[in-house]
C-alpha positions in Angstrom: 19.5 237.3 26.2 22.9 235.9 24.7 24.3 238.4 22.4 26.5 237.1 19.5 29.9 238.1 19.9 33.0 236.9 17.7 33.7 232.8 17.4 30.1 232.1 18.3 28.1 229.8 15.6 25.4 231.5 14.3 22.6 230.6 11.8 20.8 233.3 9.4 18.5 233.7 7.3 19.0 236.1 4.8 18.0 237.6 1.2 20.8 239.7 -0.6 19.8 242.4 -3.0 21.3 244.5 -5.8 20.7 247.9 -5.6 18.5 247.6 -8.7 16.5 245.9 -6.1 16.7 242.4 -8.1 17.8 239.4 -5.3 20.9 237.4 -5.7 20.3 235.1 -3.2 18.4 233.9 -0.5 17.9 231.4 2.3 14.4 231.2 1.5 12.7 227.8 1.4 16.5 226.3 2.8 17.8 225.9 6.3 19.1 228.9 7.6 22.8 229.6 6.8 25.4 228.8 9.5 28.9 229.8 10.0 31.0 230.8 12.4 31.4 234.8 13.3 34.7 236.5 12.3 36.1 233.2 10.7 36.2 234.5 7.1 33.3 231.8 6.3 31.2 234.9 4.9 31.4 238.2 3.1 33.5 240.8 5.6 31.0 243.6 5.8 28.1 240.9 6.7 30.1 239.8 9.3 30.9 242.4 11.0 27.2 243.6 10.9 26.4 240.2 13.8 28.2 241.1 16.7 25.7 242.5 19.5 23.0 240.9 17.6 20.3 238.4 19.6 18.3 235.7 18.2 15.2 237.1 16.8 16.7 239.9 15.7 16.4 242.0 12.1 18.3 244.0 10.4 19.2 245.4 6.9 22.9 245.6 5.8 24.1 247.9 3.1 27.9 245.9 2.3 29.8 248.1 0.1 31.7 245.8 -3.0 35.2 246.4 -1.2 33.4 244.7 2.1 31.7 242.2 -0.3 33.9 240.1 -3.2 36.0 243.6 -3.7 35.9 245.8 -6.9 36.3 244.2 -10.5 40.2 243.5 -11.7 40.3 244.5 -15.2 43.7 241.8 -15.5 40.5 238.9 -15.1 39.3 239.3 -18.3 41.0 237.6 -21.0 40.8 237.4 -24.4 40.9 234.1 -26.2 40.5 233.6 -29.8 37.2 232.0 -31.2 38.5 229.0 -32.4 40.1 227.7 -29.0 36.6 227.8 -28.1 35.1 223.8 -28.6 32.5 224.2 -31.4 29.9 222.4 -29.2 29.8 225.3 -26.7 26.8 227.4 -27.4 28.4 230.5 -26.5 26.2 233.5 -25.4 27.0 236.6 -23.0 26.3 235.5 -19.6 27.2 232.0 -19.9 29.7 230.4 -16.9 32.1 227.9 -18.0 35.3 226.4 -16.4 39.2 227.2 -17.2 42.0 225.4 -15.4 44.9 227.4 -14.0 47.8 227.9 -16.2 49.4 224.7 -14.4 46.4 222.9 -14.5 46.1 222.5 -10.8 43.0 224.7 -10.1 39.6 224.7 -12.0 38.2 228.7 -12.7 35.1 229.5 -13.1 34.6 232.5 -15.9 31.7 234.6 -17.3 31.3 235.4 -21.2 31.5 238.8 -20.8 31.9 239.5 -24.3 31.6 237.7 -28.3 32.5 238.9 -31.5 33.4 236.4 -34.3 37.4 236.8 -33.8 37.7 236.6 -29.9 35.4 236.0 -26.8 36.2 237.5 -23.3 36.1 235.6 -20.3 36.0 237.2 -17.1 37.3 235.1 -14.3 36.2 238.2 -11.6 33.4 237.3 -8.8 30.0 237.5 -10.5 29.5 240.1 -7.6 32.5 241.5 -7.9 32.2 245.7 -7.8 28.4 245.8 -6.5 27.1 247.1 -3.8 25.1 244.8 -2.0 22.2 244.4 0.6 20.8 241.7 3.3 18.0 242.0 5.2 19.0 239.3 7.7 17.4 237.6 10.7 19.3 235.7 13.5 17.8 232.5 14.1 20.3 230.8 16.4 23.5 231.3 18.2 25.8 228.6 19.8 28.3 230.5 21.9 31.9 229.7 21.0 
């Protein structure tokens, strides 16, 4: 059997975990993710768990946050007064909305991480950012490079 080796095309399917146990996504009920190995399509420490891997195969991947979308950067949470908030935005912890760079070239998205009645902070950080994460994955195809 062909064994999947770096520049190959592979498709996946996959469910990814927290370690609470809770899934964060999956490739359930979709087609099967496909991307090409060692390109930088995918998470590092997912892609380095494919090579050597046939089609058929399964396996569970433990990806450590600094192999995932790397630990949390406390300089991605601002604080931005209340009022620069529009007053149509139902603001509530949790919520994602969208910033533009400071020169207005790039739209970020942020998380309300926090509220009080003076300020809100917005984290711009990875919603996955600093977590451990897990995939049970199964290779379903590979199209050698």
């Amino acid at each position: 059997m062909t064994e999947v080796k770096t520049g190959d095309t592979v498709a996946i399917h996959y469910t990814g975990t927290l370690n609470d146990g809770s899934t964060f996504d999956s490739s359930a009920g979709r087609d099967p993710l496909e991307f090409v190995v060692g390109s930088g399509q995918i998470i590092p420490g997912l892609d380095k768990a494919l090579p050597g891997m046939e089609v058929g195969d399964k396996k569970t991947v433990e990806v450590p946050s600094a192999e995932a979308y790397g630990e949390a950067n406390p300089a991605n949470r601002q604080a931005v007064p209340r009022e620069q908030i529009p007053a149509d935005i139902p603001l509530e912890v949790g919520l994602t909305l969208q910033m533009q760079s400071p020169d207005g070239q790039q739209v970020i998205p942020v998380t309300v991480a926090e509220m009080s009645d003076e300020e809100v902070i917005l984290d711009a950080n990875h919603v996955l950012a600093g977590k451990d994460l897990t995939f049970a994955i199964e290779l379903v195809d590979i199209k050698a490079a």
